[in-house]
C-alpha positions in Angstrom: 143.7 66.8 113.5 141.9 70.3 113.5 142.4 73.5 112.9 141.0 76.8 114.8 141.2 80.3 113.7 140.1 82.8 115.6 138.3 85.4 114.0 138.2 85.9 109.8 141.9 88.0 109.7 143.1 84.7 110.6 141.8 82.8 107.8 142.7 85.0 105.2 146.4 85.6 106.3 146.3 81.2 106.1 144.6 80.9 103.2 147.5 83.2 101.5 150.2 81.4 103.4 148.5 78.0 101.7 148.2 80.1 98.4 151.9 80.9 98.5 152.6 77.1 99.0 150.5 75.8 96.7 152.1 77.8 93.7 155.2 76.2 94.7 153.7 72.6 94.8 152.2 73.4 91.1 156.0 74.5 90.0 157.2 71.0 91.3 154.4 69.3 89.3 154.5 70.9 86.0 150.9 71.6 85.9 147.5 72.2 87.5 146.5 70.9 90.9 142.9 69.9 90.0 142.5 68.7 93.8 143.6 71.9 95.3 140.6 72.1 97.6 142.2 68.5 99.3 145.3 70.0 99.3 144.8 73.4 101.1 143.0 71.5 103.5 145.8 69.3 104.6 148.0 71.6 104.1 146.4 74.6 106.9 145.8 72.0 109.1 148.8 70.2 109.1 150.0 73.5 110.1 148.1 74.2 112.8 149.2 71.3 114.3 153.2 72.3 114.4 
């Protein structure tokens, strides 16, 4: 899989959508995500792909 966006906007608005998400991931774990750089990664490009 890959992900595309086209100009910097872009990015931003799915790096806060991945943000947002990730918060909610850390609730369900009860702590820390110390590999969130593995995690946002899969995360924007899984959805790209929907």
């Amino acid at each position: 899989m890959s992900a595309t966006y086209e100009n910097a906007a872009e990015l931003a608005e799915a790096l806060r959508r991945a943000a947002a998400a990730h918060g909610e991931h850390e609730k369900q774990l009860g702590h820390e995500d110390a590999d969130w750089p593995s995690w946002y990664a899969q995360y924007m490009v899984h959805e790209q792909s929907e």
